[in-house]
Biopython code that builds the backbone (N, CA, C, O; Angstrom):
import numpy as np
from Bio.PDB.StructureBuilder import StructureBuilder

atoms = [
    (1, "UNK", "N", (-17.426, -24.083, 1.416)),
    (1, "UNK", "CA", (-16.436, -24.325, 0.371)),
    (1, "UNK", "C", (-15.715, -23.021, 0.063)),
    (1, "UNK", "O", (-16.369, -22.018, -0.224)),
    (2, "UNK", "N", (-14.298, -23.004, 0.116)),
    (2, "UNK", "CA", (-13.751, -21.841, -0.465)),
    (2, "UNK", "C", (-13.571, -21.237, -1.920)),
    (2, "UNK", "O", (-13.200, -21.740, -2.980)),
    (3, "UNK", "N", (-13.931, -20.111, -1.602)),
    (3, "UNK", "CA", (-14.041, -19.450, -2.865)),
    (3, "UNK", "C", (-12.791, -19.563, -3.878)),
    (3, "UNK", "O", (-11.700, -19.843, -3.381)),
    (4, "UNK", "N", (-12.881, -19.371, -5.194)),
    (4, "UNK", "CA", (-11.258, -19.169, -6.102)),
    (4, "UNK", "C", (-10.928, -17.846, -6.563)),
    (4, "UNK", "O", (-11.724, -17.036, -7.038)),
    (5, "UNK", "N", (-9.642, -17.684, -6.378)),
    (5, "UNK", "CA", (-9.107, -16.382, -7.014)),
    (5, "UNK", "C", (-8.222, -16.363, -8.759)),
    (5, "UNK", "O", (-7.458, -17.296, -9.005)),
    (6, "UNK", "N", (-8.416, -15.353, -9.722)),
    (6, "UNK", "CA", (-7.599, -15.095, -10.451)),
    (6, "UNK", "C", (-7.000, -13.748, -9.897)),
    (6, "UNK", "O", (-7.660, -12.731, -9.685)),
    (7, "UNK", "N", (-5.211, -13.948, -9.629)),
    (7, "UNK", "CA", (-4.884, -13.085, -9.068)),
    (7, "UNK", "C", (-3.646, -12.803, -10.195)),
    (7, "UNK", "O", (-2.640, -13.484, -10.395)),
    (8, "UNK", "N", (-4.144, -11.392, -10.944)),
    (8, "UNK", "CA", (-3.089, -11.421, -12.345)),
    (8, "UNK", "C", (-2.230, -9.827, -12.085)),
    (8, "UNK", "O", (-2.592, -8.898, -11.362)),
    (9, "UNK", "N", (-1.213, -9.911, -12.802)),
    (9, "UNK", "CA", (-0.017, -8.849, -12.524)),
    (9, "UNK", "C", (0.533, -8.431, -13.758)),
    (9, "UNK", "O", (1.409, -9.073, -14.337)),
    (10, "UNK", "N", (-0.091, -7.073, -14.297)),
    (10, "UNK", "CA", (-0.086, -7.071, -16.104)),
    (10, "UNK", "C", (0.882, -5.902, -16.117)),
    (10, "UNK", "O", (1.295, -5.404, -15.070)),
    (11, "UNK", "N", (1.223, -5.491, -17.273)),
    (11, "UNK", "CA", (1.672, -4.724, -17.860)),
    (11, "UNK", "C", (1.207, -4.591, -18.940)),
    (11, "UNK", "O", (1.346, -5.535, -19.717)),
    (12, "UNK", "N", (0.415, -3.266, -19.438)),
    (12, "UNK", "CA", (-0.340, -3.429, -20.756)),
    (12, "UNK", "C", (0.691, -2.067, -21.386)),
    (12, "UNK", "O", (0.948, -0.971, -20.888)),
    (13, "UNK", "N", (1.183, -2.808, -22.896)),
    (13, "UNK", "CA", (1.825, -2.212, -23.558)),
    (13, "UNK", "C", (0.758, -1.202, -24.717)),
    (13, "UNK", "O", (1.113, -0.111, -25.163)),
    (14, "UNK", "N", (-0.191, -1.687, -24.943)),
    (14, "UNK", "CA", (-0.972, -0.669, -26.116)),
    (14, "UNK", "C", (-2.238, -0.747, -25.253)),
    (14, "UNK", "O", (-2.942, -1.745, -25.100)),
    (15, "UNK", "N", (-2.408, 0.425, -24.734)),
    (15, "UNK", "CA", (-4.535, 0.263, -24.095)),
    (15, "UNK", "C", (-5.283, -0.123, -24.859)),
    (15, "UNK", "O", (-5.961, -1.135, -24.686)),
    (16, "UNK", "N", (-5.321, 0.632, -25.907)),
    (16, "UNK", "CA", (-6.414, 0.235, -27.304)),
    (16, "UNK", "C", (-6.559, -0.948, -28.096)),
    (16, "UNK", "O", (-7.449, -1.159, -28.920)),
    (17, "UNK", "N", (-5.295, -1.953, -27.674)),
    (17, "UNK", "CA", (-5.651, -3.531, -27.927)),
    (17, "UNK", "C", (-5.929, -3.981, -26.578)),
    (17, "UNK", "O", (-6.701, -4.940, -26.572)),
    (18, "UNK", "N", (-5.625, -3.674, -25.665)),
    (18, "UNK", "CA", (-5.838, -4.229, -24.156)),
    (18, "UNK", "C", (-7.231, -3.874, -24.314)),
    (18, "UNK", "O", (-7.561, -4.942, -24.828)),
    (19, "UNK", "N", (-8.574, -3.048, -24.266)),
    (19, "UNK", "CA", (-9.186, -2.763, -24.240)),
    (19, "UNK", "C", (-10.258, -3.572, -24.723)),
    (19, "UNK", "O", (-11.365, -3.792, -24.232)),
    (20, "UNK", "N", (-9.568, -4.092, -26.089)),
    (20, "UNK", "CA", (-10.471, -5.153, -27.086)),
    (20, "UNK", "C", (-10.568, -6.320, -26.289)),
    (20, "UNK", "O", (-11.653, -6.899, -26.353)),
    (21, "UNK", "N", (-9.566, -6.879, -25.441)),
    (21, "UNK", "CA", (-9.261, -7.980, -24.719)),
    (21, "UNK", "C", (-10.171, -7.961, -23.450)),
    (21, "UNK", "O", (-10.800, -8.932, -23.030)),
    (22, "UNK", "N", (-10.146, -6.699, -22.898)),
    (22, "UNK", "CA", (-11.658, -6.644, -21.636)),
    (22, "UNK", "C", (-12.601, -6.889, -22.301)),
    (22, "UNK", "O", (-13.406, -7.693, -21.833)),
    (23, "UNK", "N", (-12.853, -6.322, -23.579)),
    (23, "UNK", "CA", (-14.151, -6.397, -23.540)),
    (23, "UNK", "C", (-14.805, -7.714, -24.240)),
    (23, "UNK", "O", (-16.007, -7.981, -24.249)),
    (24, "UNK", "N", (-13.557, -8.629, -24.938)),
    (24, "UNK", "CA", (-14.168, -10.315, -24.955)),
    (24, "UNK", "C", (-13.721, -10.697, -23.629)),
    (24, "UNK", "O", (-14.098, -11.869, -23.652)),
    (25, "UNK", "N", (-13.234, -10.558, -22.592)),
    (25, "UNK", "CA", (-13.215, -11.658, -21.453)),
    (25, "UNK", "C", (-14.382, -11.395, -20.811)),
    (25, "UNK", "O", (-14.852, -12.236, -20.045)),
    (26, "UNK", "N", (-15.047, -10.113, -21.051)),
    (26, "UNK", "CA", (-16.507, -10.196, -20.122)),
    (26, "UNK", "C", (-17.223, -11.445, -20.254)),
    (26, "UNK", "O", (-17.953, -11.878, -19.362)),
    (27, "UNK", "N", (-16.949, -12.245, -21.763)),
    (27, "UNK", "CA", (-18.036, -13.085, -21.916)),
    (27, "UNK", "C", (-17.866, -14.255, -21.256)),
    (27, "UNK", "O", (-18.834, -14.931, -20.905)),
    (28, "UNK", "N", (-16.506, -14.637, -21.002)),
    (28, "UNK", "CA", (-16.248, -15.538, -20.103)),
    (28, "UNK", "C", (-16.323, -15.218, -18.628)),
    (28, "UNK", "O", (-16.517, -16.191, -17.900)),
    (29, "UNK", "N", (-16.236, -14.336, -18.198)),
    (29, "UNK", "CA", (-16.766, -14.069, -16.951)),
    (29, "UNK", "C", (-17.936, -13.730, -16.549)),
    (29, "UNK", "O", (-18.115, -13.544, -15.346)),
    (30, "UNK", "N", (-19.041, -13.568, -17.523)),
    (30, "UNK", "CA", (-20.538, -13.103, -16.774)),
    (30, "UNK", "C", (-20.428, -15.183, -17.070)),
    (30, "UNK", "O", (-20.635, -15.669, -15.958)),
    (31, "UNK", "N", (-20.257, -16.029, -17.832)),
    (31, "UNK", "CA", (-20.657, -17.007, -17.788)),
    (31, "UNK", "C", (-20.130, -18.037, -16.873)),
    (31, "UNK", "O", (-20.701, -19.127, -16.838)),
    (32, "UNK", "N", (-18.902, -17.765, -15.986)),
    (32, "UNK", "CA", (-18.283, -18.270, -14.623)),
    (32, "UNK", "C", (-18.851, -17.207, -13.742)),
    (32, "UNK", "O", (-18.906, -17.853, -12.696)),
    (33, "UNK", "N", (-19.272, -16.122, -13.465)),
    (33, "UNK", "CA", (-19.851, -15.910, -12.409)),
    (33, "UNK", "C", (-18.958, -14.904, -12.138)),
    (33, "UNK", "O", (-19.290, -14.324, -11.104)),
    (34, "UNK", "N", (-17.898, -14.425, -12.667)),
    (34, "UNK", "CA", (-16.643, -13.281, -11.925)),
    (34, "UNK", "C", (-16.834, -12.324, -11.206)),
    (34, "UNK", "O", (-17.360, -11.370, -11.779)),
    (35, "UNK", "N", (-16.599, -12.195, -10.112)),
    (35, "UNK", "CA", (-16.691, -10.576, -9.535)),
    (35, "UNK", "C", (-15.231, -9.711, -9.764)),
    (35, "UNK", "O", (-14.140, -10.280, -9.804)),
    (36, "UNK", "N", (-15.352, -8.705, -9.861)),
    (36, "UNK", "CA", (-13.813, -7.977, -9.602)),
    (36, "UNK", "C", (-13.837, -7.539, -8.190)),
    (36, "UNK", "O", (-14.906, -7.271, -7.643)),
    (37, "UNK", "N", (-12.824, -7.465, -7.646)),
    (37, "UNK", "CA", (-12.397, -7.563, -6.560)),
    (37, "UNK", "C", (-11.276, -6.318, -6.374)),
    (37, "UNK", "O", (-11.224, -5.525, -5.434)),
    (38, "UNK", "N", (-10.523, -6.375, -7.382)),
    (38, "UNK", "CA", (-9.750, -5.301, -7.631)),
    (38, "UNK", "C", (-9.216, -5.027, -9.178)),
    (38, "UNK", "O", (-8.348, -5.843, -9.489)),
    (39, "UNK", "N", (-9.479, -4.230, -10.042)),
    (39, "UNK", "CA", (-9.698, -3.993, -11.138)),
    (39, "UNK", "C", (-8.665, -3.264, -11.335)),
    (39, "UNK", "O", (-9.132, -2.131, -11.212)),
    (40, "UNK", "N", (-7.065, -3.100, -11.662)),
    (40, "UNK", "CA", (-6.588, -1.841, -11.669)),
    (40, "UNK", "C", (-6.277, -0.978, -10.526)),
    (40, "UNK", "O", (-5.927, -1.482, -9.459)),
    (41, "UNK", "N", (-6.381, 0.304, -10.679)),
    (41, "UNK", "CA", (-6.317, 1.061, -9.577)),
    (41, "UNK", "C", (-4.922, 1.499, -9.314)),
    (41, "UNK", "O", (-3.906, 1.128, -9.902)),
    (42, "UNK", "N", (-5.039, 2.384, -8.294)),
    (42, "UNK", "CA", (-3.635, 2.898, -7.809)),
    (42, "UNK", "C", (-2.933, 1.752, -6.728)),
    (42, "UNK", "O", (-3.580, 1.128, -5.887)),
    (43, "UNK", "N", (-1.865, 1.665, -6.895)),
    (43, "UNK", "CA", (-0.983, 0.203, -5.822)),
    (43, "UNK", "C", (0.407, 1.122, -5.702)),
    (43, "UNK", "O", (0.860, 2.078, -6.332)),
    (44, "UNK", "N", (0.850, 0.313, -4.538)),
    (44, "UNK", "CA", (1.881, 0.652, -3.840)),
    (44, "UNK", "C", (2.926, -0.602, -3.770)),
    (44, "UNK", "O", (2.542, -1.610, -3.177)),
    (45, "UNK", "N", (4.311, -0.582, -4.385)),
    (45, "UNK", "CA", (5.015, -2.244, -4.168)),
    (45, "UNK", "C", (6.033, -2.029, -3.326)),
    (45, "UNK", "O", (7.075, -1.463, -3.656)),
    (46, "UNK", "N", (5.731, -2.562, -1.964)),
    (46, "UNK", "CA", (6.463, -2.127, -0.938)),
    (46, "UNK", "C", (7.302, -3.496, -0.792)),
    (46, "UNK", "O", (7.937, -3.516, 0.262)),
    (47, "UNK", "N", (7.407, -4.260, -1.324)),
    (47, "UNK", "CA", (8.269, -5.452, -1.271)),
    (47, "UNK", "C", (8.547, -6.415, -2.699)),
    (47, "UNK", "O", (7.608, -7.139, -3.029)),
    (48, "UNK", "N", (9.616, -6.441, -3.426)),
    (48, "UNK", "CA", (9.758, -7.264, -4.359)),
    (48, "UNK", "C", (9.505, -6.266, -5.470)),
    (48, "UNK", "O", (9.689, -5.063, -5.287)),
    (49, "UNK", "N", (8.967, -6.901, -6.934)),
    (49, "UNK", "CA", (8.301, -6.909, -8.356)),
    (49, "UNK", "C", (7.111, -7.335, -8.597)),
    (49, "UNK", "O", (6.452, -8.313, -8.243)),
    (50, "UNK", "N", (6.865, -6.006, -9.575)),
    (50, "UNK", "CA", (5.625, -6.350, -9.791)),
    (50, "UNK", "C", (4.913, -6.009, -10.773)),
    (50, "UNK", "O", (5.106, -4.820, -10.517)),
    (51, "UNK", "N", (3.952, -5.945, -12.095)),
    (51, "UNK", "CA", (4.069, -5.232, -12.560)),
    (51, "UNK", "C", (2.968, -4.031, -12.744)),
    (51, "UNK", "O", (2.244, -3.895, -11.757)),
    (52, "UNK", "N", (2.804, -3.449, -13.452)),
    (52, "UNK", "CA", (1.912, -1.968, -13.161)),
    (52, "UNK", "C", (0.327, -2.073, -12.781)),
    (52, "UNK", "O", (-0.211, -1.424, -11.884)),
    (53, "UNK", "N", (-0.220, -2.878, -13.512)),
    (53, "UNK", "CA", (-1.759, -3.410, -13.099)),
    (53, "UNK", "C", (-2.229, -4.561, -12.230)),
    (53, "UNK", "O", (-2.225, -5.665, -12.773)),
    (54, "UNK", "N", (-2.531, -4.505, -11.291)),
    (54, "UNK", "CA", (-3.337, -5.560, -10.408)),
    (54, "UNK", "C", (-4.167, -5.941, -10.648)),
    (54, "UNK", "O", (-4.440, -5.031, -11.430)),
    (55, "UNK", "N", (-5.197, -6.727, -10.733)),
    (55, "UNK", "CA", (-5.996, -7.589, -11.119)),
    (55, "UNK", "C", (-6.716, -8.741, -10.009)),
    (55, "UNK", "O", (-6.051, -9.755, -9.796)),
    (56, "UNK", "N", (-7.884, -8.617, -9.396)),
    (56, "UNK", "CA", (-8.175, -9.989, -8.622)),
    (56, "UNK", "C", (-9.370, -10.168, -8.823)),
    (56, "UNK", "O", (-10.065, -9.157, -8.716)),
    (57, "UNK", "N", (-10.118, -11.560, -9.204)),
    (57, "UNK", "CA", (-11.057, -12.166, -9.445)),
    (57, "UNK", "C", (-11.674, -12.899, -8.820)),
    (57, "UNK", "O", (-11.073, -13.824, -8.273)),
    (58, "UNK", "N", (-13.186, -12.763, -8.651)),
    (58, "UNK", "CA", (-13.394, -13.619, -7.370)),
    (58, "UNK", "C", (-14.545, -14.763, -7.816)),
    (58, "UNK", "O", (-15.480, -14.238, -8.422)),
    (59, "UNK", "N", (-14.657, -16.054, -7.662)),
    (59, "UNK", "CA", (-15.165, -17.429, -8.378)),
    (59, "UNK", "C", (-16.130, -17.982, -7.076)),
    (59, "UNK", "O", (-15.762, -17.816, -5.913)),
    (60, "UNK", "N", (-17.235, -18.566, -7.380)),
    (60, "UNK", "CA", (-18.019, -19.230, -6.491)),
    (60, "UNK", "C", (-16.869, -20.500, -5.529)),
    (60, "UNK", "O", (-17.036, -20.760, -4.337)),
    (61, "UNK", "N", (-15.617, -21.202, -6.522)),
    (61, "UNK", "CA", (-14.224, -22.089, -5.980)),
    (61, "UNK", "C", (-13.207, -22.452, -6.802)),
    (61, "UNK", "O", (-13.224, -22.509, -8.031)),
    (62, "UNK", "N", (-12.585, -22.622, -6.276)),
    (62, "UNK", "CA", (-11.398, -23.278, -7.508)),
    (62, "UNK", "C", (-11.668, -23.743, -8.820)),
    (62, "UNK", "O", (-11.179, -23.310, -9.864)),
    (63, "UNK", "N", (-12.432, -24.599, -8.688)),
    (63, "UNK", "CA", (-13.091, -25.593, -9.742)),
    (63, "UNK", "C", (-13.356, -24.419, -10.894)),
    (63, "UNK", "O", (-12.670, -24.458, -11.916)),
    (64, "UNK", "N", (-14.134, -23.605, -10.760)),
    (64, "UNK", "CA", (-14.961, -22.674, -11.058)),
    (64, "UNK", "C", (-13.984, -21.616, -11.896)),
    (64, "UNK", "O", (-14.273, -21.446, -13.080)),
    (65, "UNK", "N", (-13.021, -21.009, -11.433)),
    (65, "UNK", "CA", (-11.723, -20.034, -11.488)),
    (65, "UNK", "C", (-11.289, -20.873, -12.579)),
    (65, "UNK", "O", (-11.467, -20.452, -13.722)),
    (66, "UNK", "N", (-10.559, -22.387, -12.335)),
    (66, "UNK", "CA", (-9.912, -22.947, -13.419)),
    (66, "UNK", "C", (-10.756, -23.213, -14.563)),
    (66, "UNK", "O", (-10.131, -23.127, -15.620)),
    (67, "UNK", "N", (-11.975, -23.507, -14.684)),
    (67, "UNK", "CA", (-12.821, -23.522, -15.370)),
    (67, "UNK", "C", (-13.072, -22.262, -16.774)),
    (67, "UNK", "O", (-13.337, -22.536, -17.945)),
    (68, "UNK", "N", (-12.918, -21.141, -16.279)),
    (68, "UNK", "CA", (-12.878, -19.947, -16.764)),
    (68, "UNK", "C", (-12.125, -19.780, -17.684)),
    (68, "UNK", "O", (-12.500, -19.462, -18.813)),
    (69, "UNK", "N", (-10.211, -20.085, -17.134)),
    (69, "UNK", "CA", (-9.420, -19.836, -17.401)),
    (69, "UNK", "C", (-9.584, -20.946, -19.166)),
    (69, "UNK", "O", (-9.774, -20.768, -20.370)),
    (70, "UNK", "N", (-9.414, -21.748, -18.449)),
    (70, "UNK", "CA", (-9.523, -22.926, -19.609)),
    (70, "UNK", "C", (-10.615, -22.966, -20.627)),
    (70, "UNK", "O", (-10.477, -23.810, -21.513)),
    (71, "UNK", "N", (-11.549, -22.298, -20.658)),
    (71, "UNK", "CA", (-12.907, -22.053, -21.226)),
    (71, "UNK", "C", (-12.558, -21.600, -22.691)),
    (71, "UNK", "O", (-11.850, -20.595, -22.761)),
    (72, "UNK", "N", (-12.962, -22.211, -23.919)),
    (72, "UNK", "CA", (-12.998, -21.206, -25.110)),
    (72, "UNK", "C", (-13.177, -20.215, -25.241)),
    (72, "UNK", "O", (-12.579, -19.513, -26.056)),
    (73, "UNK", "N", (-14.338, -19.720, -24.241)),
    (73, "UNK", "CA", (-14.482, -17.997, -23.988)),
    (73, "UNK", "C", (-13.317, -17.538, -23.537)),
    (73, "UNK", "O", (-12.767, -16.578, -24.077)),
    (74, "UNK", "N", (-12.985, -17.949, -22.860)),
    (74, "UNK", "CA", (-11.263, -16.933, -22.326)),
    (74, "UNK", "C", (-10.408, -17.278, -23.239)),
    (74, "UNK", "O", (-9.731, -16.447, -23.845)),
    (75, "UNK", "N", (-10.348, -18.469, -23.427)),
    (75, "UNK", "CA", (-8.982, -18.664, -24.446)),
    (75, "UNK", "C", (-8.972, -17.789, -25.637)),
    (75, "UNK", "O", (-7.854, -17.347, -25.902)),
    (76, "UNK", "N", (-9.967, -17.411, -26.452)),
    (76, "UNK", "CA", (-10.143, -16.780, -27.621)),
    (76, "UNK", "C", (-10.240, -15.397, -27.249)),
    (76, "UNK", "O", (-10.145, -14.636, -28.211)),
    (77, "UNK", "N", (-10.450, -14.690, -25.795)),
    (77, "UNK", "CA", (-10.000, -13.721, -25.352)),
    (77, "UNK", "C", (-8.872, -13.781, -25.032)),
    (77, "UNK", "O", (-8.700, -13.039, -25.999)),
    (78, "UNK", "N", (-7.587, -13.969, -24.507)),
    (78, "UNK", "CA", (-6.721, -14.279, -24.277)),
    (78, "UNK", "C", (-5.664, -14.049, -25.300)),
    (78, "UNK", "O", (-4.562, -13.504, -25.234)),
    (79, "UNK", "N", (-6.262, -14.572, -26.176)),
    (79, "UNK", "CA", (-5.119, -14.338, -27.658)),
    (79, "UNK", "C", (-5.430, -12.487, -27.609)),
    (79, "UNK", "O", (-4.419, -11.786, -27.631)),
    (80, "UNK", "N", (-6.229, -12.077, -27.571)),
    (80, "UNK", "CA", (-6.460, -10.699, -27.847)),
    (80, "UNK", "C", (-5.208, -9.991, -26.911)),
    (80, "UNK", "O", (-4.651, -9.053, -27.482)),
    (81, "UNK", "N", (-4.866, -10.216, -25.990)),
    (81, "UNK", "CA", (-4.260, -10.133, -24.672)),
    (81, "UNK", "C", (-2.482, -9.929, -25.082)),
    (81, "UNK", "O", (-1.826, -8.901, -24.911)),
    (82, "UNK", "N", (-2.039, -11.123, -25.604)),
    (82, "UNK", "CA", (-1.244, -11.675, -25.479)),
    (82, "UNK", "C", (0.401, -10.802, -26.377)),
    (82, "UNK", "O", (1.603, -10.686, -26.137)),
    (83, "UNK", "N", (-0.655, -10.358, -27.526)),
    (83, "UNK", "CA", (0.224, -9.146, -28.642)),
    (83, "UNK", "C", (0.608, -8.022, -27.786)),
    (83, "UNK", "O", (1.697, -7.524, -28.074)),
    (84, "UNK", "N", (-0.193, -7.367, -26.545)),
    (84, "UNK", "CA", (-0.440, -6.313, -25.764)),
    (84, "UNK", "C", (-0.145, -5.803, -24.890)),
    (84, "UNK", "O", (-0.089, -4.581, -24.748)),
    (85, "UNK", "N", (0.213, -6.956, -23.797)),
    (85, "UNK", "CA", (0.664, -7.179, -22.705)),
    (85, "UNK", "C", (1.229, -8.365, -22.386)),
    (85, "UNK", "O", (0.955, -9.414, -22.970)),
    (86, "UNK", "N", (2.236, -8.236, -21.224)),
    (86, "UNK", "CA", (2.769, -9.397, -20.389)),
    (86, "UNK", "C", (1.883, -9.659, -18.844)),
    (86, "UNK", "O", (1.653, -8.724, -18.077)),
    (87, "UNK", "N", (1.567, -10.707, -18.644)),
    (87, "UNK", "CA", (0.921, -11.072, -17.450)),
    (87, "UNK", "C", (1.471, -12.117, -16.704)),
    (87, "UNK", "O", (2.403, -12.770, -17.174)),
    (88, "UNK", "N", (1.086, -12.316, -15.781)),
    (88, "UNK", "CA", (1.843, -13.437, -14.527)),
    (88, "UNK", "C", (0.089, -13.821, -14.013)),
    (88, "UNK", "O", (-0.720, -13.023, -13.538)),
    (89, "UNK", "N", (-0.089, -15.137, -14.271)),
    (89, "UNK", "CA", (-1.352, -15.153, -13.392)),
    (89, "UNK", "C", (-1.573, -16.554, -12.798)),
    (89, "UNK", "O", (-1.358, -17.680, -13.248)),
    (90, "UNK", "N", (-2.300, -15.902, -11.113)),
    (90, "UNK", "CA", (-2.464, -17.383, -10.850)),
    (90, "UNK", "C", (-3.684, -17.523, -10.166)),
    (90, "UNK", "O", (-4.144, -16.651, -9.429)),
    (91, "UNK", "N", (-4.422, -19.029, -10.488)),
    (91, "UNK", "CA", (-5.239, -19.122, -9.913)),
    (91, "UNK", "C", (-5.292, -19.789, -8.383)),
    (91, "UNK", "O", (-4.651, -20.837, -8.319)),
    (92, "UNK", "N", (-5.735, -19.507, -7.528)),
    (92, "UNK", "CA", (-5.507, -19.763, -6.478)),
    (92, "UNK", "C", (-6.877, -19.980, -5.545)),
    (92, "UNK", "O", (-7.892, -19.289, -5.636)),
    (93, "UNK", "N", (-6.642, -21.282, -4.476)),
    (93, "UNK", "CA", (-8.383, -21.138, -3.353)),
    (93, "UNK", "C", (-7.962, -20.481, -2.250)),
    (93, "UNK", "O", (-6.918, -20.469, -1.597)),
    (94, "UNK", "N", (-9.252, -19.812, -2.174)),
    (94, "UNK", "CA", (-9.366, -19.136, -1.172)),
    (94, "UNK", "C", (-9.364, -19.157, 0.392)),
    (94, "UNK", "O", (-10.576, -19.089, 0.186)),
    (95, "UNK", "N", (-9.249, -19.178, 1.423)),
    (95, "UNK", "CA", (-9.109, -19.783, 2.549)),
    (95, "UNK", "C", (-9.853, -19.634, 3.812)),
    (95, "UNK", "O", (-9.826, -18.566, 4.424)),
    (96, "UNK", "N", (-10.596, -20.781, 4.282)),
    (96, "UNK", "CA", (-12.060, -20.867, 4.415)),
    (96, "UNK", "C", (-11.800, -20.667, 6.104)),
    (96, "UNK", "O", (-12.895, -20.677, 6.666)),
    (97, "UNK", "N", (-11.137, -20.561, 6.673)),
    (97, "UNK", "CA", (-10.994, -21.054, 8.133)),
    (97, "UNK", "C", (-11.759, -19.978, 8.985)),
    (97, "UNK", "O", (-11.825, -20.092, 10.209)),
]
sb = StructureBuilder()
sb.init_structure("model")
sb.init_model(0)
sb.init_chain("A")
sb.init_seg("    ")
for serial, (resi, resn, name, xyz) in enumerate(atoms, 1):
    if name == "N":
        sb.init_residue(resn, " ", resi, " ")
    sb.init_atom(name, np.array(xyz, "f"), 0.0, 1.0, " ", f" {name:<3s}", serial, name[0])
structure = sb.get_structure()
């Protein structure tokens, strides 16, 4: 079964509310299972827009990823998010072949 991705593209306007926002989404992610995959970091945008932070999440499958997203635990993290930054995110399966 293929795995699911949250694959998000942020721009965080204040760290010190962004910060509050990592640290409630942990709770929704130790309880879906999340790995990070790519957390940040230095990136290169050699084609198109994009915005400053990368982000990829990795889910036992789809099911699982959307699950997360939709979860009271994220949602009530999420609002923390939302005053702080702009994001683009999508969840997406992974591809098993």
């Amino acid at each position: 079964m293929p795995k699911g991705y949250w694959v998000a593209n942020v721009d965080v306007d204040d760290a010190e509310e962004y910060a509050k926002y990592v640290a409630a989404n942990a709770v929704a992610f130790e309880k879906y299972g999340a790995r990070f995959l790519v957390r940040g970091g230095k990136s290169t945008v050699v084609e198109g827009q994009m915005r400053s932070r990368v982000v990829v999440l990795e889910f036992k499958d789809y099911e699982t990823a959307l699950a997360c997203y939709n979860s009271p635990e994220y949602q009530e993290a999420m609002k923390l998010r939302e005053h702080c930054s702009q994001a683009n995110i999508a969840i997406v399966e992974g591809w098993d072949g």
